[in-house]
N, C-alpha and C positions, 0 to 999 in steps of 0.2 A: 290652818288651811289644809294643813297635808292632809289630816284624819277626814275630814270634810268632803273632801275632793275622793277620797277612797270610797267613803259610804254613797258617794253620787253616783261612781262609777258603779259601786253594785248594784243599789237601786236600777239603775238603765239597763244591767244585764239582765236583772232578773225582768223586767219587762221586754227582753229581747232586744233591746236596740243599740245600737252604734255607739262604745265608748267616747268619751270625749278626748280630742285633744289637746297639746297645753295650750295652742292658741283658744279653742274653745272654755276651759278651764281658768284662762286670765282675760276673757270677756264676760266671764259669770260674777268676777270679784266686785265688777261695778254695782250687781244688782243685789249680790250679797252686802253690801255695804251699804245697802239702803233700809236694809232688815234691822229694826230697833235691838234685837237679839245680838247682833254684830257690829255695830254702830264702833265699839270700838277699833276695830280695823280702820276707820279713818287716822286713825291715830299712829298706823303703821308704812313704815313707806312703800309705795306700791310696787318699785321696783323690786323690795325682797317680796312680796307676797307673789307676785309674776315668778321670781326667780324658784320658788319653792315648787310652781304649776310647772316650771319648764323639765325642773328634776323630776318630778313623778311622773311629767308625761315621757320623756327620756325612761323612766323603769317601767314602764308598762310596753315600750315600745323593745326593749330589751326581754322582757316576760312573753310578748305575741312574738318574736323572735327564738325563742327558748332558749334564752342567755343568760337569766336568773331567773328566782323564783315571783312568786305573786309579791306584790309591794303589801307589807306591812303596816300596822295601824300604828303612832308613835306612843309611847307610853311616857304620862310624864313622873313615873317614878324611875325609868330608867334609862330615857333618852336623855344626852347632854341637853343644857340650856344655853343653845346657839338660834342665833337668826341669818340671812344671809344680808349683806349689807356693800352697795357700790363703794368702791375706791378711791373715785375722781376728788369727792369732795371731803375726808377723813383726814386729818391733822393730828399730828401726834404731836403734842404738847414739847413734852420730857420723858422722859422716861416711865411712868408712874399713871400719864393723864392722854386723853384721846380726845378730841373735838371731834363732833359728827353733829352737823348743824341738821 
């Protein structure tokens, strides 16, 4: 989603128009998810795929600010293999095991 949301975001610039924000950006997942291309996203829960639009619109919002740089594309040879994932309902077994229904 993050690379995704990057390349939408420049598409729109380079036609001039109005960045999206993350609200913008976590009402586009419903319509991306209707894309047979993306189908799998149903599969994810949607409070990380939200969580993921809320940090990039957060760095872009810190970018038009001039607080960092342009947000970056993720690269899957050298980005961790993290997702972001709610709290409320995560069970730790023992030691070794996680439940996350």
């Amino acid at each position: 989603i993050w690379n995704f949301m990057i390349n939408r975001q420049q598409l729109l610039h380079k036609e001039n128009k109005k960045h999206m924000s993350s609200n913008d950006m976590c009402k586009l997942i419903t319509s991306i998810k209707k894309d047979d291309k993306y189908k799998w996203l149903n599969d994810v829960a949607n409070c990380s795929l939200q969580s993921i639009c809320r940090d990039l619109g957060s760095t872009y919002s810190l970018f038009f600010n001039k607080k960092c740089s342009y947000p970056k594309f993720k690269s899957k040879k050298k980005s961790k293999r993290t997702f972001p994932l709610r709290s409320d309902k995560t069970y730790f077994r023992n030691e070794k095991y996680i439940t996350i229904p």
